[in-house]
C-alpha angles and dihedrals in degrees: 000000000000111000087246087060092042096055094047085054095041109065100050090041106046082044099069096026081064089047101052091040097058095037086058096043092043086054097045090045084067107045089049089056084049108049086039088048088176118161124265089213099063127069087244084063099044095056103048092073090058096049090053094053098046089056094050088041084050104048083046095056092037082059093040093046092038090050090044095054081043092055088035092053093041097052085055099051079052094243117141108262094194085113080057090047086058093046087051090063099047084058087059102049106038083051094056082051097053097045085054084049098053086043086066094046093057094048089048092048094046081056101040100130095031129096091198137071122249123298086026116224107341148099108352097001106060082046092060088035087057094040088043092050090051086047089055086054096048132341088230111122115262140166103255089223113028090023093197107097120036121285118269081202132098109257110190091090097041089049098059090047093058092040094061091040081066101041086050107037084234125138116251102241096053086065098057099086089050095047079049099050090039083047110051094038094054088055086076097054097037089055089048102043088053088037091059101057092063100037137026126284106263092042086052096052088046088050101044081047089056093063093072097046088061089056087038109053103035121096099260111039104213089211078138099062106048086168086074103052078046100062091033087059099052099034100087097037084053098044097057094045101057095039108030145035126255130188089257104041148263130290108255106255088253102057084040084056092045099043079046097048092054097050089053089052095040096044134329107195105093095048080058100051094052089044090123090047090050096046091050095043094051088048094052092051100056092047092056101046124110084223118041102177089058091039088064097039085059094057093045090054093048086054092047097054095044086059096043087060100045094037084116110059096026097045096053092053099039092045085060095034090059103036105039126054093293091246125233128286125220112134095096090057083087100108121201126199092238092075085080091028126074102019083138103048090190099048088120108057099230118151093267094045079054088046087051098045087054087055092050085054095042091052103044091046101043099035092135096015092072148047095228111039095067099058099039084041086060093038090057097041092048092051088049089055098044078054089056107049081044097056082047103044083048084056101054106028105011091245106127092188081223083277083158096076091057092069081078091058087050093050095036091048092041088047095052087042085058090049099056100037084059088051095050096039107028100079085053103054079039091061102050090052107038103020100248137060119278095243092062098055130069087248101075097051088042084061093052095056096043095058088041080046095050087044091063110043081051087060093052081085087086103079117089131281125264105265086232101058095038128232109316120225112314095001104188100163093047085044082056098062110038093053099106124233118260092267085052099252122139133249105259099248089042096155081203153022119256123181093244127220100251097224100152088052090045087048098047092045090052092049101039088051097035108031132268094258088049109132094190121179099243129201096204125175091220134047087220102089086063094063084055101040139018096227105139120235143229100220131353117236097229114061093194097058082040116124117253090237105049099077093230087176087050100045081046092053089047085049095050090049084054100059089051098064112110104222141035098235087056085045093055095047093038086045088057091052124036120147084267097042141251138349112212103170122031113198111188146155130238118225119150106353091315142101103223129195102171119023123214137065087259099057114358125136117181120168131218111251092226098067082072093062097107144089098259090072142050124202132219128191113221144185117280098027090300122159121190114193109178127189112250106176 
C-alpha cells in the first residue's frame, strides 16, 4: 500500500475505529466499576483505579515497543515498512481511546455508590441538572432556576441530557454522574481525532492526553463540566485549521462554522476568552491571503454557519437581551482566588510545567519558523490579555470577567506548543546524541507513555477523600456522596452524615395540596428542589451563577420590601403581587426566630413567622428545619 493510499484510507477509518473502541471500553469500564462495586472510600477502592490504568499503559507499550523492533527488523532486511506505518497509527489510536476509557473507568469509580455526578447537587451542577430536566419537558430556552426568560447558559449539554432522560425513563438527575463520566472520557478522543488531522499520530495522542492534566492539576479539577474539557480540547486545533494553514490543510468553512457552532452551544467561555486572539488572527489571515475577497467570504460563511448552529441556544438570549431592559449582570462578581494564582502555569516544575515552559520558548523562538507557534502564540498572548482587562475591570467595578478560566487556554496551548516542539525538534537533538532520530527508537514512544502515564496518576485526585481527614480542598467526588437522595436517605458509602434538604417531601406536600399538574412560583432555600422539579422560581439562591436577565439585585430588592410588611393580611396581598409577580410557595428555613430564605448581612432575607398567620397559607413542618407555606386562596 503506497503512504498516499494509506492516508485516504486512514482518516475515515481511524475515525470510527476510535470511535467503536472507546464506545466498548467505555462500556466495559463501567461494567467493571459495577460488578466490583468497592468502595471509593477504602484503599481497596482507590487502587483499583490505578491497576487498571497501568495495564492498559503496559499492553499499549508492549504494542508500541513490539511494532517498532518489527519496522526496525524489516528495514533492515530492506522490505518496505509503509503496512507497519498503518499499524503505527491504529496503536495510536486505539491507545488515545483506551486512556479515555480508562478515564471513564476512574470517574465512574470515584462515583461507584452514588447515584449523582461530582459536586452533587451544588453550585453549577444543580444549575445544568434544573436546566436539563426543563430541556427533557420542551427544548425551548429557559432559565434552569426562574424558567421564565431564555437561558444565558449554554444549552447543548443540558439538552442531551434531557434528551436521553427521556429516551431512557430515567430522572435527570440520575443521569448527571454518567454524562459526567461520557463526557469527560470522549474529550480525549475528540481532541485527538481533530488533532490528528493537523500532526502525526504520537504528538496528537500526547496532546489529546494534555487536555485532562489541565483539568487535573489545576486547584479546582472540572470532572463535573465535561462541556468544558470538551471546548478546550477542540479550541486550538480549531482554531489552527480555520485561520491558518497547516501542512495537511484547512478545515472547509462549513465544517470551521460547525466545529464553531458547537463550541458556542456547548460552552462559550473559552472563545471569549480568546476573543483577542481570535480578532487579530482573523485579521492576519486576511491580510495575508492571495485573495482577499474569498478570503473574506470564507470567514463570513464560517460565521454563518456558526450562527446558524447555535441559533438555539444564542438567539433566544440576545433577542431579550436587545429588546427588553438588558438585565443586570452579576454573575461575573464570583470571584475566585486564581485571578491572583497561576499566572505562571509552569511555576512547579512537574513534567507538564516543564512541557509548558518548553512551549513559551517554542513560541516565542519560532513565531514566524513554524506553522504552529503563530497561532498558539496568539492564543496565549490573547488569553493573557483578556486576564488582564479582567484583573483590572475587577479593580475598578468587581466584575472579573471570569478572567480566571483563561488561564486553561494558556496551560492547555503552552502545553501542546511543548509537544510539538518535542515532535519537530526532538529527532533532531536524538540524533545528535544517539545517532539516529527519536521516532525510530524505543525511547520516543517510552516518553509518550510516560507523560500519558503522569497524566494519569495526577488524575487519580479525583477519588474521594479518606472520611477521617475530611474532604481536601474541592473535593467534587466526597461532595457527591454525601449529598442525600430526594427522600433524604444517604449513598450507601456516605463517610458522613449530613441534615438533608427534604426535597421529595417538599415536592409531595406541594402535589398532593396543589395538584400533580401545579406549576407554583416557589421561594426555596435550597437549588436543589429544581433538579427534582420544574417548578419556576421566583429568585435563585446564588447571585453569581444568576442570569443576566432576571434582575437578581432587583427581586432581592422586592424580597427585602416583603419582609418588611407589618401584617399577614398586607403580606398576602403584597406576596400576590411584587414588580416580578407572584409567590406561590415559600420554602424557607427556620434559624433564630426567623424563616430565612438567604443567609448573611449582605444578602440575607429572613421573614417573621408570623406574616404567614392567615388564611391565605397553610403551613407544613418539615425535616431539617424546613417550613412550606403554601398559598391556598
Amino acid at each position: 500500500m503506497s503512504r498516499g493510499e494509506a492516508a485516504a484510507v486512514r482518516r475515515p477509518a481511524l475515525a470510527l475505529l476510535a470511535c467503536v473502541v472507546w464506545a466498548a471500553g467505555t462500556a466495559v469500564a463501567l461494567f467493571l466499576v459495577a460488578r466490583a462495586d468497592m468502595d471509593p472510600f477504602h484503599l481497596r477502592g482507590q487502587l483499583a483505579p490505578m491497576i487498571g490504568g497501568a495495564a492498559v499503559l503496559g499492553l499499549v507499550l508492549t504494542a508500541a515497543l513490539t511494532l517498532d523492533a518489527g519496522r526496525r527488523r524489516f528495514a533492515r532486511l530492506g522490505a518496505t515498512v509503509d503496512w507497519l506505518g498503518g499499524y503505527a497509527e491504529v496503536v495510536c489510536a486505539v491507545a488515545a481511546s483506551l486512556f479515555a476509557a480508562w478515564i471513564a473507568l476512574l470517574l465512574a469509580a470515584a462515583l461507584n455508590g452514588t447515584p449523582h455526578g461530582f459536586d452533587g447537587l451544588r453550585g453549577d451542577t444543580v444549575r445544568i441538572a434544573a436546566l436539563a430536566l426543563r430541556m427533557a419537558e420542551s427544548p425551548v430556552s429557559r432559565d434552569a432556576i426562574t424558567g421564565t426568560v431564555p437561558s444565558e447558559y449554554p444549552l447543548l449539554y443540558p439538552l442531551l441530557i434531557g434528551w436521553a432522560s427521556d429516551l431512557t425513563g430515567s430522572p435527570v438527575w440520575m443521569l448527571m454522574g454518567r454524562a459526567e463520566i461520557i463526557g469527560t472520557s470522549f474529550a480525549v478522543v475528540a481532541g485527538y481525532l481533530i488533532w490528528r488531522r493537523l500532526v502525526p499520530p504520537l504528538p496528537a495522542l500526547t496532546i489529546a492526553s494534555a487536555v485532562v492534566a489541565v483539568f487535573a492539576l489545576v486547584d479546582t479539577p472540572m470532572a463535573h463540566k465535561p462541556y468544558e474539557t470538551i471546548t478546550l480540547a477542540l479550541l486550538a486545533p480549531w482554531v489552527i485549521a480555520t485561520f491558518c494553514d497547516p501542512p495537511r490543510g484547512r478545515l472547509s468553512w462549513w465544517a470551521s462554522g460547525l466545529i464553531g457552532g458547537l463550541m458556542v452551544a456547548m460552552y462559550q467561555g473559552f472563545l471569549i476568552h480568546s476573543v483577542f486572539a481570535l480578532v487579530a488572527l482573523l485579521v492576519w489571515s486576511i491580510r495575508r491571503a492571495a485573495d482577499r475577497r474569498a478570503a473574506v467570504l470564507r470567514y463570513a460563511g464560517v460565521a454563518v454557519v456558526a450562527f446558524a448552529v447555535s441559533a438555539f441556544y444564542t438567539v433566544p438570549f440576545l433577542w431579550a437581551s436587545l429588546t427588553g431592559d438588558g438585565g443586570q449582570r452579576v454573575s461575573d462578581l464570583y470571584v475566585s482566588g486564581r485571578l491572583l494564582q497561576s499566572w505562571v502555569p509552569f511555576w512547579e516544575m512537574t513534567p507538564i510545567g516543564l512541557l509548558q515552559l518548553l512551549g513559551l520558548i517554542a513560541v516565542v523562538v519560532y513565531f514566524r519558523s513554524t506553522w504552529w507557534a503563530g497561532p498558539l502564540a496568539f492564543l496565549v498572548a490573547g488569553a493573557y490579555l483578556y486576564r488582564l482587562l479582567g484583573a483590572t475591570s475587577f479593580l475598578l467595578t468587581g466584575h472579573t470577567m471570569f478572567a480566571h478560566r483563561a488561564m486553561d487556554v494558556v496551560e492547555l496551548a503552552l502545553a501542546t506548543a511543548g509537544v510539538l516542539a518535542v515532535a519537530r525538534f526532538g529527532p533532531h537533538v536524538a540524533t545528535r546524541l544517539f545517532g539516529t532520530p527519536i521516532a525510530s527508537r524505543p525511547s520516543g514512544v517510552a516518553l509518550v507513555v510516560a507523560l500519558v502515564g503522569f497524566i494519569g496518576w495526577a488524575s487519580l485526585g479525583i477519588m474521594p477523600s479518606s472520611p477521617a481527614s475530611g474532604p481536601r480542598g474541592y473535593d467534587l467526588a466526597f461532595r457527591a456522596h454525601v449529598e442525600r437522595l430526594p427522600d433524604g436517605t444517604a449513598p450507601r458509602y456516605a463517610p458522613v452524615e449530613r441534615s438533608p434538604f427534604p426535597s421529595a417531601a417538599i415536592i409531595s406536600a406541594i402535589r398532593s395540596r396543589l395538584g400533580e399538574r401545579a406549576n407554583p412560583v416557589t421561594l426555596s432555600y435550597s437549588e436543589r428542589l429544581y433538579a427534582y422539579a420544574p417548578f419556576p422560581a421566583y429568585l435563585p439562591q446564588n447571585r453569581t451563577s444568576a442570569n443576566t436577565l432576571i434582575r437578581w439585585d432587583d427581586r432581592l430588592g422586592e424580597l427585602r420590601r416583603l419582609a418588611r410588611v407589618p401584617g399577614p393580611a398586607a403580606f398576602a396581598v403584597r406576596s400576590q403581587a411584587t414588580a416580578f409577580g407572584g409567590i406561590d410557595v415559600f420554602i424557607l428555613q427556620e434559624d433564630r426566630g426567623r424563616w430565612w430564605f438567604t443567609h448573611g448581612e449582605e444578602f440575607g432575607v429572613g421573614f417573621r413567622p408570623g406574616l404567614f398567620d392567615s388564611p391565605a397559607f397553610e403551613v407544613i413542618r418539615l425535616p431539617n428545619s424546613t417550613v412550606v407555606a403554601m398559598r391556598t386562596g
